[in-house]
N, CA, C and O atoms as a Tripos MOL2 file, in Angstrom:
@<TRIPOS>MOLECULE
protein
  280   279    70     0     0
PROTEIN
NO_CHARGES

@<TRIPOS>ATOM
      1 N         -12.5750   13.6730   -9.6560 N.3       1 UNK1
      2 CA        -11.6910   13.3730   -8.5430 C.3       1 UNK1
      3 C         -12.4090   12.4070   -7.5960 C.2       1 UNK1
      4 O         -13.6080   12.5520   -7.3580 O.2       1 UNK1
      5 N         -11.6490   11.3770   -7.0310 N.am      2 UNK2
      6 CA        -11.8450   10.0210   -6.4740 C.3       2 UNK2
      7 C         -12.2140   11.0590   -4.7090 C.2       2 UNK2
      8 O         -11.5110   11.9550   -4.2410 O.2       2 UNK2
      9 N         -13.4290   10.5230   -4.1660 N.am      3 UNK3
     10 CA        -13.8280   10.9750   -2.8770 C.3       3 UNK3
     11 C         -12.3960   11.0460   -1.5460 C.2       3 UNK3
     12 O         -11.7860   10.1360   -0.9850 O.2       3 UNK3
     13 N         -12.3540   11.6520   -1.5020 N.am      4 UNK4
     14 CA        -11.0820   10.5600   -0.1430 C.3       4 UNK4
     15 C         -11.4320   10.4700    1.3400 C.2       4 UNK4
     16 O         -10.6150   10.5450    2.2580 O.2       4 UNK4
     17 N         -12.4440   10.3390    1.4310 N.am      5 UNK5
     18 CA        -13.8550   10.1520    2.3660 C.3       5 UNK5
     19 C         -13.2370    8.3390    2.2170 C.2       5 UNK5
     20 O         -13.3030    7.5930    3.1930 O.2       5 UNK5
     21 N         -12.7920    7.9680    1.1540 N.am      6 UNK6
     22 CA        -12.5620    6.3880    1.1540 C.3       6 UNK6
     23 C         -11.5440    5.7040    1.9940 C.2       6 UNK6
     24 O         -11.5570    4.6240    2.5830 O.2       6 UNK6
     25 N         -10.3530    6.9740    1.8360 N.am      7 UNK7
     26 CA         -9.0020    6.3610    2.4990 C.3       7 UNK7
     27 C          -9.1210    5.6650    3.7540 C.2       7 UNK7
     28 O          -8.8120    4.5050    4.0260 O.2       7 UNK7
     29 N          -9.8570    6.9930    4.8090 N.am      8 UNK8
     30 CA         -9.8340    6.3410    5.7700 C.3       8 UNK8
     31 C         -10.9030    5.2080    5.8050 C.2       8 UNK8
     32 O         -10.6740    4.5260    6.8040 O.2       8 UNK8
     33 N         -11.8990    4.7660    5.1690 N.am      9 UNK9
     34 CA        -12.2100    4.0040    4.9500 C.3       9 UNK9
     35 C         -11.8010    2.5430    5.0600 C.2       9 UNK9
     36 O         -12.0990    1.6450    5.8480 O.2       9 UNK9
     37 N         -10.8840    2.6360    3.8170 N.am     10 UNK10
     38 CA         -9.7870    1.3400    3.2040 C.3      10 UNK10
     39 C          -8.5180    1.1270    4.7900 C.2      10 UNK10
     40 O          -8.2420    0.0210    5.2560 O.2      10 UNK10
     41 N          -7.9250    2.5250    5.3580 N.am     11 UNK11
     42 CA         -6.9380    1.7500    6.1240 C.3      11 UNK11
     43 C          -7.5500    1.4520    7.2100 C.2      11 UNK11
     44 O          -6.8670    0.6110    7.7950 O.2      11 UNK11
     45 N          -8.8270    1.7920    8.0060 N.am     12 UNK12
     46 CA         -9.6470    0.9480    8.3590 C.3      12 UNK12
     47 C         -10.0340   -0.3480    8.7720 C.2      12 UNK12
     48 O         -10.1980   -0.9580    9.8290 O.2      12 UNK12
     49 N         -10.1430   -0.5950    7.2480 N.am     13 UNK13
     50 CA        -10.4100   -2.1480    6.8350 C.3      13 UNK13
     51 C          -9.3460   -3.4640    6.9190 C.2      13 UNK13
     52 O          -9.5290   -4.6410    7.2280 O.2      13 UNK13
     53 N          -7.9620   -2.5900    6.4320 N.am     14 UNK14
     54 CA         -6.9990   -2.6760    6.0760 C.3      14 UNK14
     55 C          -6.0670   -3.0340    7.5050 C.2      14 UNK14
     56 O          -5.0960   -3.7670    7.6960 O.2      14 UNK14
     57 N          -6.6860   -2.3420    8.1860 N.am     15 UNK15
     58 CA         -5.6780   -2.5010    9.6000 C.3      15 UNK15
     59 C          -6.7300   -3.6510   10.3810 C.2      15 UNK15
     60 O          -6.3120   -4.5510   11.1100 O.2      15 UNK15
     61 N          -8.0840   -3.4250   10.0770 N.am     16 UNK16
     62 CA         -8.8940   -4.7810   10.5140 C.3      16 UNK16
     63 C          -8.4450   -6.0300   10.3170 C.2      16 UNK16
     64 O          -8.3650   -6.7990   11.2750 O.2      16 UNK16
     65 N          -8.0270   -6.4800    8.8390 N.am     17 UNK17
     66 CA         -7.7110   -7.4700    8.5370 C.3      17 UNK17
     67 C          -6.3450   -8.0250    8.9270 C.2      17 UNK17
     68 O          -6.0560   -9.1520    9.3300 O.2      17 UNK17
     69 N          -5.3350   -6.6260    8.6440 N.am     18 UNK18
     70 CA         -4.1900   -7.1360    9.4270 C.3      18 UNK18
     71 C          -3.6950   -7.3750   10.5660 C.2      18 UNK18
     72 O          -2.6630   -7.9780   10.8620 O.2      18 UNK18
     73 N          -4.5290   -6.8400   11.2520 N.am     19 UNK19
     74 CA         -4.4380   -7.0470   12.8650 C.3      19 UNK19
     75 C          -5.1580   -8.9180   13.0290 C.2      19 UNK19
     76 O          -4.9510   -9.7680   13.8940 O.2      19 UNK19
     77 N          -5.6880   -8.9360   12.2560 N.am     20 UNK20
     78 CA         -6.0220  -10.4010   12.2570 C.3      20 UNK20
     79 C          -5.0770  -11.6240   12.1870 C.2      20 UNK20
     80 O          -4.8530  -12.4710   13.0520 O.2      20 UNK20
     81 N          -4.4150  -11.4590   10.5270 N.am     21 UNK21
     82 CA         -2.9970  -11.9580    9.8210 C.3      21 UNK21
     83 C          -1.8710  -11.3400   10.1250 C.2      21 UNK21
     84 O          -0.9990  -11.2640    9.2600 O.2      21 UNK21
     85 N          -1.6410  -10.7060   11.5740 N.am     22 UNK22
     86 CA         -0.2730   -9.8910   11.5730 C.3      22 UNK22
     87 C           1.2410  -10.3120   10.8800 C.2      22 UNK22
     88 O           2.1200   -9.4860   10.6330 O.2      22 UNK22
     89 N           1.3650  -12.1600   10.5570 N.am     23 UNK23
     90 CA          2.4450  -12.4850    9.9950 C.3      23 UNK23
     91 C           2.5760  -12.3520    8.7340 C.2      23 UNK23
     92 O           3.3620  -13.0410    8.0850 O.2      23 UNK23
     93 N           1.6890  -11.2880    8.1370 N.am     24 UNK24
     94 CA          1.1860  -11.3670    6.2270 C.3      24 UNK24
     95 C           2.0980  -10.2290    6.1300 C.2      24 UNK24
     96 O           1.9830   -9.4890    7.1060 O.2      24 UNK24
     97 N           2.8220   -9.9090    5.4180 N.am     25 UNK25
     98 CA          3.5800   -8.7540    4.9740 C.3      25 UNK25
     99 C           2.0020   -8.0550    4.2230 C.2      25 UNK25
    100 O           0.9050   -8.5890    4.0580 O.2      25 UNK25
    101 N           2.5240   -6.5890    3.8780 N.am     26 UNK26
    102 CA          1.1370   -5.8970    3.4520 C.3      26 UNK26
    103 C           0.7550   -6.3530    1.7650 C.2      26 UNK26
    104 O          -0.3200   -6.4770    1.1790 O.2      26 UNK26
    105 N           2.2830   -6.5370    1.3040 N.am     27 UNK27
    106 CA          2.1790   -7.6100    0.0520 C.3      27 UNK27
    107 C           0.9500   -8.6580   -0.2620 C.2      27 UNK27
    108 O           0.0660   -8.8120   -1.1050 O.2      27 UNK27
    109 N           1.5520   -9.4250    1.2040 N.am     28 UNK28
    110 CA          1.0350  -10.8140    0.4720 C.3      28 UNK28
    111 C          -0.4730  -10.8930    1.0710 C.2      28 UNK28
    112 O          -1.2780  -11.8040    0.8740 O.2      28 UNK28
    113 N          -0.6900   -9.5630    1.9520 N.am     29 UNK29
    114 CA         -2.4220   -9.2360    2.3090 C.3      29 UNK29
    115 C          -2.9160   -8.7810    0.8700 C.2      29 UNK29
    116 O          -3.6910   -9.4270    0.1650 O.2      29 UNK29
    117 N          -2.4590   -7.8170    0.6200 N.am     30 UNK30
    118 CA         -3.3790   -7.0510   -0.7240 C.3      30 UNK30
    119 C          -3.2350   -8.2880   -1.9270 C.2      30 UNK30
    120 O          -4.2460   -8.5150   -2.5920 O.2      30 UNK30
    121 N          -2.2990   -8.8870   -2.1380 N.am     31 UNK31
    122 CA         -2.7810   -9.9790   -3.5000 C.3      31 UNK31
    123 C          -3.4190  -11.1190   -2.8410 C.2      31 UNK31
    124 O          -3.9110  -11.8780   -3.6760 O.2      31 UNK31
    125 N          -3.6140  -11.5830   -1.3780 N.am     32 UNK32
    126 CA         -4.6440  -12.3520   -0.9080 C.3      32 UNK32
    127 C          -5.9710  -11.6430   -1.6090 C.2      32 UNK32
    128 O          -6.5590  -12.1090   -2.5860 O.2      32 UNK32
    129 N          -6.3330  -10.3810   -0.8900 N.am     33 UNK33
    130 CA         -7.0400  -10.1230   -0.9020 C.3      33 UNK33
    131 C          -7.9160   -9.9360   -2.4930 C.2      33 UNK33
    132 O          -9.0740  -10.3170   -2.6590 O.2      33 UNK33
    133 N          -7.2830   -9.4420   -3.2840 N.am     34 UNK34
    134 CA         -7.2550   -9.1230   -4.7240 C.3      34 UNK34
    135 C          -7.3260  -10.6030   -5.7300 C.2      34 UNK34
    136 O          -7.9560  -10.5940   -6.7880 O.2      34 UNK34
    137 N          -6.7820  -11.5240   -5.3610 N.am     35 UNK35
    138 CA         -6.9280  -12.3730   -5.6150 C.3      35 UNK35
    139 C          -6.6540  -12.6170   -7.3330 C.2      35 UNK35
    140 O          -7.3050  -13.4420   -7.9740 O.2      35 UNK35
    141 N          -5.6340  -11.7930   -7.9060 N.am     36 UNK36
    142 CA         -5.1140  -11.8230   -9.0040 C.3      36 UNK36
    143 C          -5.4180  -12.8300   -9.7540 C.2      36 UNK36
    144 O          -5.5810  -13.8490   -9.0840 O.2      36 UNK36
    145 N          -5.6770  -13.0810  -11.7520 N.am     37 UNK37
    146 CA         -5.5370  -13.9560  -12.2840 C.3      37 UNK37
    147 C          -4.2480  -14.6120  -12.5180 C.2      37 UNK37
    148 O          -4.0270  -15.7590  -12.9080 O.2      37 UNK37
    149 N          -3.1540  -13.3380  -12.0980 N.am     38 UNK38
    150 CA         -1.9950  -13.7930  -12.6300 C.3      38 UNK38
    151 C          -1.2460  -13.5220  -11.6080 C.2      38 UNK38
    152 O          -1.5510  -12.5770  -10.8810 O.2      38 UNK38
    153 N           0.0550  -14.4160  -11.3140 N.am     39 UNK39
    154 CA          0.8130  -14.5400  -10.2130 C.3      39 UNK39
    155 C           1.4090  -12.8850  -10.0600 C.2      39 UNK39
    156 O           1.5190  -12.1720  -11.0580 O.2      39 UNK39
    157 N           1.6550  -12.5550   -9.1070 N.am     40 UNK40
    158 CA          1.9780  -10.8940   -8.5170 C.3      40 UNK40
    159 C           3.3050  -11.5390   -7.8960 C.2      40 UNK40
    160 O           2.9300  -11.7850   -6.7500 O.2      40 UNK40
    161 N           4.3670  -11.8710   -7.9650 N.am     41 UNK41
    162 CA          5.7500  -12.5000   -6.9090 C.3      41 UNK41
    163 C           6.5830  -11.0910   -6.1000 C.2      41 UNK41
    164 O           7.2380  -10.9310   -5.0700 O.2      41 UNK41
    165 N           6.0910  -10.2080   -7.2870 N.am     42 UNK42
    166 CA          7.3780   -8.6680   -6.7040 C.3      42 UNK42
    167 C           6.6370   -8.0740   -5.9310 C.2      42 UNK42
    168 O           7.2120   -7.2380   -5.2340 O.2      42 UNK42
    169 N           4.9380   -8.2490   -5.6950 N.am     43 UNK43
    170 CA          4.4670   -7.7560   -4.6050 C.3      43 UNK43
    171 C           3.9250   -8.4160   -3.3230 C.2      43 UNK43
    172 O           3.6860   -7.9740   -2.1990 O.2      43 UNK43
    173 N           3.7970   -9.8500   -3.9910 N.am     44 UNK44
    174 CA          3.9960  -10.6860   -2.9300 C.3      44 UNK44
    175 C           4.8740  -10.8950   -1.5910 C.2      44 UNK44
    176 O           4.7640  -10.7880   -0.3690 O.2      44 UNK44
    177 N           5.7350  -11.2290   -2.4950 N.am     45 UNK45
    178 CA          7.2570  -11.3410   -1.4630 C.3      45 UNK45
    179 C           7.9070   -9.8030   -1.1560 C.2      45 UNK45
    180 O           8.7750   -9.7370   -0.2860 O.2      45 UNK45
    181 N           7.5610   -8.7710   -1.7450 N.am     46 UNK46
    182 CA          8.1930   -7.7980   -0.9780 C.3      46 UNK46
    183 C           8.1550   -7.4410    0.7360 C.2      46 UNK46
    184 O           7.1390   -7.3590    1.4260 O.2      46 UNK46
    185 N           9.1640   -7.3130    1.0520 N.am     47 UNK47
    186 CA          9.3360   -6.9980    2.6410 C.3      47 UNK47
    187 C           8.6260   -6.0210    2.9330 C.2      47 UNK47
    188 O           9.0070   -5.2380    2.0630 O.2      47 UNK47
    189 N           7.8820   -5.4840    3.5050 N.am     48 UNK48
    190 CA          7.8620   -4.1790    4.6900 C.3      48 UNK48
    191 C           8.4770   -3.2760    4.4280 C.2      48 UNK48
    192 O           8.1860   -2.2460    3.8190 O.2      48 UNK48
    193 N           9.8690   -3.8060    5.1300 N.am     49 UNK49
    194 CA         10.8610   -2.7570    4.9400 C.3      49 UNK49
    195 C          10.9900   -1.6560    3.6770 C.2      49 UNK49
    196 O          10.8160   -0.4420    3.5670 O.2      49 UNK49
    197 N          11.3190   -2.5570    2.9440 N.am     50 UNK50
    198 CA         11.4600   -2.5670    1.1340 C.3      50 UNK50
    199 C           9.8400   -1.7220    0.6840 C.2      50 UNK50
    200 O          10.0760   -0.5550    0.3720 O.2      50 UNK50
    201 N           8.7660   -1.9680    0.6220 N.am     51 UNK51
    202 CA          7.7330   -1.4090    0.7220 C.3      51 UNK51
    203 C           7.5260   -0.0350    1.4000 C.2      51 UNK51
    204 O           6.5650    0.5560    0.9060 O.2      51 UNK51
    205 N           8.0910    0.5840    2.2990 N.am     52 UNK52
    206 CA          7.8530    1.5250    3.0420 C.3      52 UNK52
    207 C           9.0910    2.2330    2.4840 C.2      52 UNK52
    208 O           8.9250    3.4470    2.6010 O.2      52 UNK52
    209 N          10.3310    1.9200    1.8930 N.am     53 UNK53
    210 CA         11.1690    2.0480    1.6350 C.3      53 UNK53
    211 C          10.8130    3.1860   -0.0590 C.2      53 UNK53
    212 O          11.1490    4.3330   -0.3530 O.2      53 UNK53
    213 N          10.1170    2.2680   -0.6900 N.am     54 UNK54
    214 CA          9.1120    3.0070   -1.7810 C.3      54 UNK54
    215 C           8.2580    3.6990   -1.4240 C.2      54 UNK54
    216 O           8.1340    4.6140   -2.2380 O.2      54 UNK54
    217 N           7.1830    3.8220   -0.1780 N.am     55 UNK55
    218 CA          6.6430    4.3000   -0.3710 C.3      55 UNK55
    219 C           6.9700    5.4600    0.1830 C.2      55 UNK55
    220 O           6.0510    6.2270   -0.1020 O.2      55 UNK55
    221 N           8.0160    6.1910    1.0130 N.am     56 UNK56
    222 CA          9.0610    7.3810    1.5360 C.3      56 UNK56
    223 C           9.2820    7.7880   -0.0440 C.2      56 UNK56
    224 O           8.4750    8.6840   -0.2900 O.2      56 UNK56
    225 N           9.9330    7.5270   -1.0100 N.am     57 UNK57
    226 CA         10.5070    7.9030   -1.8580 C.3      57 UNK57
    227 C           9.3570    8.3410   -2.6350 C.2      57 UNK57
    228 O           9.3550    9.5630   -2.7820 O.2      57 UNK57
    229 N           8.0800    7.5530   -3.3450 N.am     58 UNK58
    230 CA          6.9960    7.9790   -3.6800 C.3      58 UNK58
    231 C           6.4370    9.5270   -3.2410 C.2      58 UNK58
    232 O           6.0070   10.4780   -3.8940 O.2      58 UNK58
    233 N           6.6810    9.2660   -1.7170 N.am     59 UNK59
    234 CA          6.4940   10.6780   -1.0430 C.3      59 UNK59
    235 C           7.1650   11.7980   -1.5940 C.2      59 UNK59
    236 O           6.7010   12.8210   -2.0970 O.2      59 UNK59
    237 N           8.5180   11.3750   -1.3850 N.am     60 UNK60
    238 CA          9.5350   12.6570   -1.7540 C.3      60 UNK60
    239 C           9.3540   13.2890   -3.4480 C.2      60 UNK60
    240 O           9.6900   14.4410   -3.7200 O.2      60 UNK60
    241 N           8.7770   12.3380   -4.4810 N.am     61 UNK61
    242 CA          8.2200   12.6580   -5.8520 C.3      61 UNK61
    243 C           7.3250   13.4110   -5.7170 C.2      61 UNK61
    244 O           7.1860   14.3970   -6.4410 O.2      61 UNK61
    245 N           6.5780   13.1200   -4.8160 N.am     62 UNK62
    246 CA          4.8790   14.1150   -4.5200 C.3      62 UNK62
    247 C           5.2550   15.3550   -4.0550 C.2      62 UNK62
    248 O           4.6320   16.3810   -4.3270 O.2      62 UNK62
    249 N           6.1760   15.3170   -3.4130 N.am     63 UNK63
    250 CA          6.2510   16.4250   -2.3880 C.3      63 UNK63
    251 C           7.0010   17.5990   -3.8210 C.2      63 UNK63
    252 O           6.6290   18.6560   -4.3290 O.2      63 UNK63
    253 N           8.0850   16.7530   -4.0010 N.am     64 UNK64
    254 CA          9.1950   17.9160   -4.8780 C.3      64 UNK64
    255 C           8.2720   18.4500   -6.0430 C.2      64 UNK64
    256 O           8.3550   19.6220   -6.4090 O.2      64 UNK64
    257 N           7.4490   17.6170   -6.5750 N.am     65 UNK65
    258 CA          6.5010   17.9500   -7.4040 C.3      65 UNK65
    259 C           5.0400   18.8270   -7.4600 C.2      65 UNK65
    260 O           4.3060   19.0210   -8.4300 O.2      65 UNK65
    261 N           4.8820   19.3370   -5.8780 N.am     66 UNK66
    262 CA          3.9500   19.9980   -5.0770 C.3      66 UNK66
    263 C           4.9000   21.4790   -5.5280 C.2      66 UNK66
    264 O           4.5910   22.4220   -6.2570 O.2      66 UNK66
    265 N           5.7300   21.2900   -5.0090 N.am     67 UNK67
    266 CA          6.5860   22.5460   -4.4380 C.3      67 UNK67
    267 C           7.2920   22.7160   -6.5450 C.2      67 UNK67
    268 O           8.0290   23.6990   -6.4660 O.2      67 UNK67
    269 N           7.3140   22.4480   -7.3860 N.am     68 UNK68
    270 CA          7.3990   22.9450   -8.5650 C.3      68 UNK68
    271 C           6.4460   23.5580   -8.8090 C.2      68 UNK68
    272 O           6.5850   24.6970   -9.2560 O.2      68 UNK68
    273 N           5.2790   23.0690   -8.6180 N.am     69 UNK69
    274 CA          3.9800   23.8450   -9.1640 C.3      69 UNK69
    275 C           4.0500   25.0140   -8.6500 C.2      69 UNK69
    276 O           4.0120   25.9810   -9.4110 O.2      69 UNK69
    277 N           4.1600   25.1930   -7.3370 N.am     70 UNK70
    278 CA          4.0090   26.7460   -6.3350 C.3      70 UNK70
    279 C           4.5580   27.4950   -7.1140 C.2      70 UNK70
    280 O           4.6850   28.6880   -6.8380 O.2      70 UNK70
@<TRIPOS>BOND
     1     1     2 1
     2     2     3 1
     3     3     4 2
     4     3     5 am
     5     5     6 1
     6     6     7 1
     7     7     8 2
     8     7     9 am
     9     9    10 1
    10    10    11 1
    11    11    12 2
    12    11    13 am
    13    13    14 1
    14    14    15 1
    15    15    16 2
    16    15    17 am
    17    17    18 1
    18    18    19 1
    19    19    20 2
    20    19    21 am
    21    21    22 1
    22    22    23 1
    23    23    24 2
    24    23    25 am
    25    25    26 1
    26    26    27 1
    27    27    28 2
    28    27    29 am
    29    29    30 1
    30    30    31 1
    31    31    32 2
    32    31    33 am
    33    33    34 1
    34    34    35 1
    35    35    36 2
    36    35    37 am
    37    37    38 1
    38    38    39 1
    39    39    40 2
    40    39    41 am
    41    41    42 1
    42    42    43 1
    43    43    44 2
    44    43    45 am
    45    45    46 1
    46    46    47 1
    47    47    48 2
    48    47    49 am
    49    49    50 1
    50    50    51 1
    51    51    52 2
    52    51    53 am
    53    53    54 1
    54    54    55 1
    55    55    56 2
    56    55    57 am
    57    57    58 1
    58    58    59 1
    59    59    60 2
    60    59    61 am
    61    61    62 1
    62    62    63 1
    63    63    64 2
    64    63    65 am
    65    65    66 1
    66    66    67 1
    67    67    68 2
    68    67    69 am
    69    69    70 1
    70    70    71 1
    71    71    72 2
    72    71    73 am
    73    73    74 1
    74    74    75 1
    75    75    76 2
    76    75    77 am
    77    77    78 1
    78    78    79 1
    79    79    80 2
    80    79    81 am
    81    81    82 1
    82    82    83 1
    83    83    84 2
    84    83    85 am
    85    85    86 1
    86    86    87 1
    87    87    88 2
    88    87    89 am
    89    89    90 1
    90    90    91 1
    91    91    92 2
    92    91    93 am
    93    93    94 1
    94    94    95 1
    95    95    96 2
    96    95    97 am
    97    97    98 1
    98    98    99 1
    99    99   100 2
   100    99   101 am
   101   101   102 1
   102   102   103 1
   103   103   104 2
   104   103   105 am
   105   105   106 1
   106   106   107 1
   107   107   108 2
   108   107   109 am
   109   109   110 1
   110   110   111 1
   111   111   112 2
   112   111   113 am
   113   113   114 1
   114   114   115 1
   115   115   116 2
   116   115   117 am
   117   117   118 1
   118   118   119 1
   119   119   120 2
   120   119   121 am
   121   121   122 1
   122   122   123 1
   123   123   124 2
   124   123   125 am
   125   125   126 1
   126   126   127 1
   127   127   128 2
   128   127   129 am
   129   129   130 1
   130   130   131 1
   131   131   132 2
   132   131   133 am
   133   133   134 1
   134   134   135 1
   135   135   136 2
   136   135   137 am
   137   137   138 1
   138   138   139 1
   139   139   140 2
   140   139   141 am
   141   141   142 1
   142   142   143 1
   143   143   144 2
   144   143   145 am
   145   145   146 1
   146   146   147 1
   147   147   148 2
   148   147   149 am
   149   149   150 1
   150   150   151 1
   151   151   152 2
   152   151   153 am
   153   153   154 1
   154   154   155 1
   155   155   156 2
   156   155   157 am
   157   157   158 1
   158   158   159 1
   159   159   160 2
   160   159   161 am
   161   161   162 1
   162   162   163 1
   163   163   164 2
   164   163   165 am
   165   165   166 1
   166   166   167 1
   167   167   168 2
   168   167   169 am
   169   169   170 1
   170   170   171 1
   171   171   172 2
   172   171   173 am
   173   173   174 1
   174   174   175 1
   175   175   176 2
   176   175   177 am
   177   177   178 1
   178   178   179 1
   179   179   180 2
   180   179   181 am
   181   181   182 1
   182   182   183 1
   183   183   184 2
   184   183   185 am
   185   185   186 1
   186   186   187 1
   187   187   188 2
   188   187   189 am
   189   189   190 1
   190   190   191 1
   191   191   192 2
   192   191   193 am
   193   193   194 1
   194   194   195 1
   195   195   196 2
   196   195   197 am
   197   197   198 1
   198   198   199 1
   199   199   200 2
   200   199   201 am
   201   201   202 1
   202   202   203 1
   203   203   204 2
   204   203   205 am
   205   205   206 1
   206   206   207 1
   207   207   208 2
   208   207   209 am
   209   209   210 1
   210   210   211 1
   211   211   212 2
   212   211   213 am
   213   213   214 1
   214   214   215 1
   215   215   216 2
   216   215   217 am
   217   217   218 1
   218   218   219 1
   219   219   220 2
   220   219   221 am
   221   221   222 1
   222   222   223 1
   223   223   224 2
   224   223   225 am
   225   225   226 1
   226   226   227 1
   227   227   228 2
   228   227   229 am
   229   229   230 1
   230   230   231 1
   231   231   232 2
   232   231   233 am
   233   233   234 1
   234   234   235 1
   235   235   236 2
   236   235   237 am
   237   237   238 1
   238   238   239 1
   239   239   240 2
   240   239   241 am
   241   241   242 1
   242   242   243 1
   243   243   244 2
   244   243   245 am
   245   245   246 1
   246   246   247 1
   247   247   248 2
   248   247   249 am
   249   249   250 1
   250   250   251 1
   251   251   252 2
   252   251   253 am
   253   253   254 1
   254   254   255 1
   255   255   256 2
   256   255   257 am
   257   257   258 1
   258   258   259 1
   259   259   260 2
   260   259   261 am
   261   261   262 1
   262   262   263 1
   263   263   264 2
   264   263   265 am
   265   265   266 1
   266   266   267 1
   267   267   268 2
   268   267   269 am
   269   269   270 1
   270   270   271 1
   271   271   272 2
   272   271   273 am
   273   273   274 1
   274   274   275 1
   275   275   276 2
   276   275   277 am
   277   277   278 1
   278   278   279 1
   279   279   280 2
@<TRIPOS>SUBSTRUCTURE
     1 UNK1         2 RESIDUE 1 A UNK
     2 UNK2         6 RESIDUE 1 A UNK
     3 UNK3        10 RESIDUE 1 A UNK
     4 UNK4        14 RESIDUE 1 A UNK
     5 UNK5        18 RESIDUE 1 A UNK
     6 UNK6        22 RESIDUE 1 A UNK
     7 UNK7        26 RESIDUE 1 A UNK
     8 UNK8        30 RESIDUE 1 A UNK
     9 UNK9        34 RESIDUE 1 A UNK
    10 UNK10       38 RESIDUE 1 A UNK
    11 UNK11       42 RESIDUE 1 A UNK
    12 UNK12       46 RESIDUE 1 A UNK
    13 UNK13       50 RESIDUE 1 A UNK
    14 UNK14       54 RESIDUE 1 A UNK
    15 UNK15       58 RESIDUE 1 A UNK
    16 UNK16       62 RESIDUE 1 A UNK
    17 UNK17       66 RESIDUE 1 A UNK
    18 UNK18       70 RESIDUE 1 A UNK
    19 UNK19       74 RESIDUE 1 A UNK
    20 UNK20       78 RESIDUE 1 A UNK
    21 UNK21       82 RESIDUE 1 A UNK
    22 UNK22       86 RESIDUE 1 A UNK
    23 UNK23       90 RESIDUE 1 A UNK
    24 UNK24       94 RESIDUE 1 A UNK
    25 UNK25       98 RESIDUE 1 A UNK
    26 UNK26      102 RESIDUE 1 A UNK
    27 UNK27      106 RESIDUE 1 A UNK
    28 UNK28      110 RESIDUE 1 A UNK
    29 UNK29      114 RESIDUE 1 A UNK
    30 UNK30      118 RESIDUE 1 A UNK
    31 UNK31      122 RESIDUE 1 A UNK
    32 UNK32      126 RESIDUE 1 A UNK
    33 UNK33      130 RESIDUE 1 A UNK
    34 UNK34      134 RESIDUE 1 A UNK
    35 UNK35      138 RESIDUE 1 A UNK
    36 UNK36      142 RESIDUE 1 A UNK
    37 UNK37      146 RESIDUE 1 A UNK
    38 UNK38      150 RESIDUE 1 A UNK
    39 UNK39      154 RESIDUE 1 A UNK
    40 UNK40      158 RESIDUE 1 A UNK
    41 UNK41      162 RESIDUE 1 A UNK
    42 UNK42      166 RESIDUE 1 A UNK
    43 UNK43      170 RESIDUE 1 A UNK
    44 UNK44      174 RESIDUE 1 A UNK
    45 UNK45      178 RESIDUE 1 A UNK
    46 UNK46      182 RESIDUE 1 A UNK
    47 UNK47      186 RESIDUE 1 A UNK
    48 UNK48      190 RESIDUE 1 A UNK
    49 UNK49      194 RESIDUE 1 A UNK
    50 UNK50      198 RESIDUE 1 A UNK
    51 UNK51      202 RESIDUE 1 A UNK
    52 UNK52      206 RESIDUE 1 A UNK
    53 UNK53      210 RESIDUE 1 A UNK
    54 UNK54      214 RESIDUE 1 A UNK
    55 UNK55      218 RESIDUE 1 A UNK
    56 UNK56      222 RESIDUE 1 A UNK
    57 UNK57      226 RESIDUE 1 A UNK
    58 UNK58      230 RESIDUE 1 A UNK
    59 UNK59      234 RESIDUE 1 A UNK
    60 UNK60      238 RESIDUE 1 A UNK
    61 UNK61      242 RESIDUE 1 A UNK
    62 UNK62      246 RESIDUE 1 A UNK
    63 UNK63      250 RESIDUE 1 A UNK
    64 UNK64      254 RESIDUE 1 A UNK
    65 UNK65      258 RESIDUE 1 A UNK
    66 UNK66      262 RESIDUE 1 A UNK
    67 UNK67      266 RESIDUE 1 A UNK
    68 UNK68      270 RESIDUE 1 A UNK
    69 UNK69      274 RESIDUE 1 A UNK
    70 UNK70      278 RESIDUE 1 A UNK
């Protein structure tokens, strides 16, 4: 199991940089940053909105899937 001593780590860093580039959607920060061999466009150009939009729903998978195990 991955430390998570890291997370706060990464949003950290993460809010460092964006507080820098505030006009970067979080998209087009992380494939800046990552610097892909191959073009990324669906995470590039994704909105915010749209992004947070997944990542609520991501949640609600984790969660319903917490509460099966119990």
């Amino acid at each position: 199991m991955r430390d998570s001593a890291r997370i706060e780590a990464m949003l950290s860093l993460l809010r460092q940089v964006w507080e820098r580039s505030p006009d970067l959607r979080l998209g087009q920060l992380l494939v800046s940053a990552v610097r892909p061999e191959q073009p990324c466009p669906e995470i590039f150009h994704i909105e915010d909105d749209r992004l947070a939009e997944g990542l609520r729903a991501l949640l609600a998978r984790l969660e319903s899937a917490d509460k099966s195990r119990s």
